[in-house]
N, C-alpha and C positions, 0 to 999 in steps of 0.2 A: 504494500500500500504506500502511498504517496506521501511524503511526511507534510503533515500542516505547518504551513509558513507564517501565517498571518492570519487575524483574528480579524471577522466579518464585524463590523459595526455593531451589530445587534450583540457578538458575542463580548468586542467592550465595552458596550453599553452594562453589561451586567458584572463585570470585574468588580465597580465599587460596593456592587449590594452585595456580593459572593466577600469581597474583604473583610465587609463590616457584621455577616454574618460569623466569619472566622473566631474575628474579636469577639463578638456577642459569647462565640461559647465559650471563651476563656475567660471574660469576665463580666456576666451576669449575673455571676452568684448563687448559678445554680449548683447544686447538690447532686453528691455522687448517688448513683444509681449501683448499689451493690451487683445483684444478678447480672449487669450487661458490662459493667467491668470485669468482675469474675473471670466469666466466660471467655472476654479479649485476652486475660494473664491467660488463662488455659489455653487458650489456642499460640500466644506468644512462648511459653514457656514447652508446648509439644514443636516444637519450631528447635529449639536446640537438644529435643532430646530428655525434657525434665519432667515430671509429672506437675498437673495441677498446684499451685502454691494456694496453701492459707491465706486470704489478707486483711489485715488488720491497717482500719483507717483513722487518721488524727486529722485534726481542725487547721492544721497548719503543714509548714517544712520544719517551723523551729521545733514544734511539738513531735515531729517524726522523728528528728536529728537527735532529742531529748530520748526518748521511746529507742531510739539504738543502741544509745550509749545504756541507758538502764538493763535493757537485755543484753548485754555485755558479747554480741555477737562478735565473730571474730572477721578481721576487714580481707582475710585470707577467699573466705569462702564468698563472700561478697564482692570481691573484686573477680572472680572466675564471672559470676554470672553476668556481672554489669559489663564487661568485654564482651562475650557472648552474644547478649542482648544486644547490645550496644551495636555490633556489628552489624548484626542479622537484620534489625530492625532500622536501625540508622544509617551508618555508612555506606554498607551495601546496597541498600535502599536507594539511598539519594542518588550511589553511581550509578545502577542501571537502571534510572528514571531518565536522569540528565541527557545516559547517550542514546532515549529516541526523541529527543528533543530538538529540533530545528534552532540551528542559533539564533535568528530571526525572531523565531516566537517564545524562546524562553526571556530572551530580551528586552521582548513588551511586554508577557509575563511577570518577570523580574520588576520592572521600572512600576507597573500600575498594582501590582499585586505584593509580591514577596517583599520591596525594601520598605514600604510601611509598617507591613505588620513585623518585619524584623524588629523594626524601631520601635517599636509599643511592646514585643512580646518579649523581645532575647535583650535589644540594646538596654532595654527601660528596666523594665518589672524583675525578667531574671536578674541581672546585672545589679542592681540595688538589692535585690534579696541576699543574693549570694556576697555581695560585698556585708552586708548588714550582721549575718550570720557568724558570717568570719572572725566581724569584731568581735560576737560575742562567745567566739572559743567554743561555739556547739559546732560546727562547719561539718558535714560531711560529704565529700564530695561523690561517693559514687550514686549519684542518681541517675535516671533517664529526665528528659526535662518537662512528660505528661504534655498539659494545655500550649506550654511557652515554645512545644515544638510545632503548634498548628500555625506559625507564620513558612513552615518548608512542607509542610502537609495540604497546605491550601494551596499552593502554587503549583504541585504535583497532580492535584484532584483538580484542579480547573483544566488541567492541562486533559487530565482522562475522560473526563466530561463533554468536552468539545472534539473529541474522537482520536486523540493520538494514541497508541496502540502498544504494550507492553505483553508480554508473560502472564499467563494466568496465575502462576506463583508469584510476581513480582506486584499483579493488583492485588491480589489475595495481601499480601504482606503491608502493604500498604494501609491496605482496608482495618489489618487489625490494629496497625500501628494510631489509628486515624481514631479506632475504639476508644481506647486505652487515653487519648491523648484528650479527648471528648469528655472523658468523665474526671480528669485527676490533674493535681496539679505535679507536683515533683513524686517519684517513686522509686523507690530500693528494692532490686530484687536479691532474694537472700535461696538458698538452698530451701525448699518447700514451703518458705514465708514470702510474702512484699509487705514490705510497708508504705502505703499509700498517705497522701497530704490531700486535702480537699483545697477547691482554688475557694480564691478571697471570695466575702462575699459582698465586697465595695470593692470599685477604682475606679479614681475621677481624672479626666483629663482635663487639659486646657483645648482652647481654641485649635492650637499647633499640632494635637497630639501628644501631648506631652504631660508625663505627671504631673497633678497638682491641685491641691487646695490651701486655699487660705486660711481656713478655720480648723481644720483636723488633719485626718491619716488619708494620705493618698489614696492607700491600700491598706485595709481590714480584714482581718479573718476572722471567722466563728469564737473563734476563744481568747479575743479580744490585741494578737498580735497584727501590730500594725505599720507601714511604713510612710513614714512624712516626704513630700518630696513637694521641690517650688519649680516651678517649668523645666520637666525632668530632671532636677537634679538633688541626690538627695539631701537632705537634711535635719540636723536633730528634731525632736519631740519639740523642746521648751524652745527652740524658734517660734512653733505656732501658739503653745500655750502662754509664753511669761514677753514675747516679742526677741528682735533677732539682735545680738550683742550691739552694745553701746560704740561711738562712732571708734572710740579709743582703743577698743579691744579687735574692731575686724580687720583690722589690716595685719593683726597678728597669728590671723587665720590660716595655717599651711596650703589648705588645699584652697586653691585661687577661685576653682569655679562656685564653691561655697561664698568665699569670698565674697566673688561678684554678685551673687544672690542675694549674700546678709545687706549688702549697699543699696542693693534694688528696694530689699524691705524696707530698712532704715530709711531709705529715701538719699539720694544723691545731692540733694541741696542742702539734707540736716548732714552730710558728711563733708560735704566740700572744707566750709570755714575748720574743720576741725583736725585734716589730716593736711596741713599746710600749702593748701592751693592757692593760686595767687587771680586776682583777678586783671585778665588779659582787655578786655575789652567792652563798655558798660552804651549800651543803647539808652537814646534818649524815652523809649516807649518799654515798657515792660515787658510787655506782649510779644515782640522781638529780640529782648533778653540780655545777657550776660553771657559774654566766655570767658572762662573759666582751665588754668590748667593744671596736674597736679601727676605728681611723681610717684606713681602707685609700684608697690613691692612686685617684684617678677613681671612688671607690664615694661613700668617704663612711663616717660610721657604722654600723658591722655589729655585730651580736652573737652569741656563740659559745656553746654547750652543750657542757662538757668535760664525759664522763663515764666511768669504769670500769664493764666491760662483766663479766658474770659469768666469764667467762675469767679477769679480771684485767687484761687490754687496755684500754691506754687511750685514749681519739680524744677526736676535738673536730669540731662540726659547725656550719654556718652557720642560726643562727635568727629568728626578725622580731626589729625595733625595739620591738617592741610587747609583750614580753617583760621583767619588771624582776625575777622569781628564775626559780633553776633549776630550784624547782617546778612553776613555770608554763611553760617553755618545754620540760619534759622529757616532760610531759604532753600540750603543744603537738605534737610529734612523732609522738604514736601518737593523735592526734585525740581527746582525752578531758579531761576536768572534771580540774583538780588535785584535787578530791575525793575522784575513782575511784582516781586516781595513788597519792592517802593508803594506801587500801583495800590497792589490790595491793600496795604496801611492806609493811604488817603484815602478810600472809600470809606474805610469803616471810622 
């Protein structure tokens, strides 16, 4: 058969809804279904060879991670299976999907489909989990990665969907993997046990895609473990509950990107006068601003557009180097000629 090159209109027309279904099942909050997971470990677990496993499910990863170390399993026999697994169900998997895949269409595939929910499911959620974990010395690393593998799960089934042609073992294998991945979040398989995690039953994004809430936990789980995080990126608990450190303390912040977040809360205008910025250039109108520039730790020289907003509000925002008044970086902003900028001033 012909391999498919290119996706008919109709068939990208439905890539966003098929995406946003992806996501829907990894973070809905819905609840594992015992019997139809089961059934996918058993059909996974007859796949290398093992009989049916036990499984035993907890409300989180932290709580699973907790629940391993308490049964004092040995990481001996748990590393046989999770290679195994691992292989048969992943590795191998993804290679012989990719080679019936027309470069062309996994491309557009890729671009509309896989690098989004990468970025929400592996770059974001796992990535913050697994960092979070870490710090807190429960970390185990041999899991399968359950829900946060259906951004490579969806991008394989759209593809089998719209007719490109595979092995009856390699859909089969797919199909169970797609189970499995459908009802659970992170999973350990152990010699005739799994330990299963159920996914969160909150996670909010921004506008971007991107972790975040302003008043609580990104991401919740049933038994109350949570992760905080400000337009993807994470951050402690008492940022959201007690407010993000005083101007004096965040530049002592190691990790930059945190950094740059606590500034954003804090507000960039209550941090200017405070970390020794000097004022570059003062417009006669508010509304058109202030620049501002200021030698931040690991950046380097940055410069800032303080402005009063018609509200009355007032902020302060990060603008190029390459900016010497507030005319020109205020204009800079809304992509326009200081000239036009004049323009619109006199009207209003």
């Amino acid at each position: 058969m012909t391999k498919i090159k290119k996706l008919t209109p109709e068939q990208e027309a439905e890539l966003p809804k098929f995406r946003q279904k992806y996501l829907d099942i990894a973070c809905n909050g819905s609840r594992i279904n015992r019997n139809e997971l089961e059934s996918a470990l058993a059909d996974a677990y007859d796949i290398i060879g093992k009989p049916a496993p036990k499984v035993f499910i907890f409300d989180s990863p932290a709580a699973c991670m907790l629940a391993i170390k308490i049964f004092q399993m040995g990481d001996e026999s748990m590393s046989q299976l999770y290679s195994q697994l691992s292989s048969q169900l992943e590795s191998q998997l993804s290679s012989q999907l990719s080679s019936q895949l027309d470069s062309q269409l996994g491309s557009q595939l890729e671009s509309q489909l896989y690098s989004q929910l990468y970025s929400q499911l592996y770059s974001q959620l796992s990535s913050q989990l697994s960092s979070q974990l870490y710090s807190q010395k429960i970390y185990n690393s041999n899991y399968l990665l359950g829900s946060h593998n259906l951004y490579w799960i969806a991008y394989y089934r759209f593809a089998l969907d719209i007719g490109v042609t595979v092995p009856e073992e390699v859909s089969n294998n797919l199909d169970i993997i797609k189970r499995i991945s459908s009802q659970c979040e992170w999973w350990w398989p152990f010699e005739n046990i799994v330990i299963v995690s159920e996914k969160p039953t909150m996670v909010k994004w921004d506008g971007e895609n991107r972790l975040h809430n302003e008043t609580g936990p990104a991401v919740e789980y049933a038994d109350g473990y949570s992760l905080y995080s400000w337009r993807g990126i994470a951050i402690p608990e008492n940022w959201i509950a007690d407010g993000p450190p005083e101007s004096k303390d965040i530049m002592r912040i190691e990790n930059i990107e945190q950094r740059r977040i606590a500034c954003e809360m804090r507000g960039w205008h209550n941090i200017l006068p405070d970390i020794g910025a000097v004022l570059i250039d003062k417009h006669k109108n508010p509304q058109v601003g202030e620049l501002w520039e200021a030698d931040l730790p690991d950046n380097g020289l940055e410069r800032f557009l303080k402005v009063e907003c018609g509200t009355g509000r007032t902020f302060a925002i990060p603008v190029g180097m390459e900016y010497n008044t507030a005319r020109e970086a205020n204009a800079g902003t809304y992509g326009i000629a200081p000239q036009i900028l004049d323009m619109l001033e006199l009207r209003t």
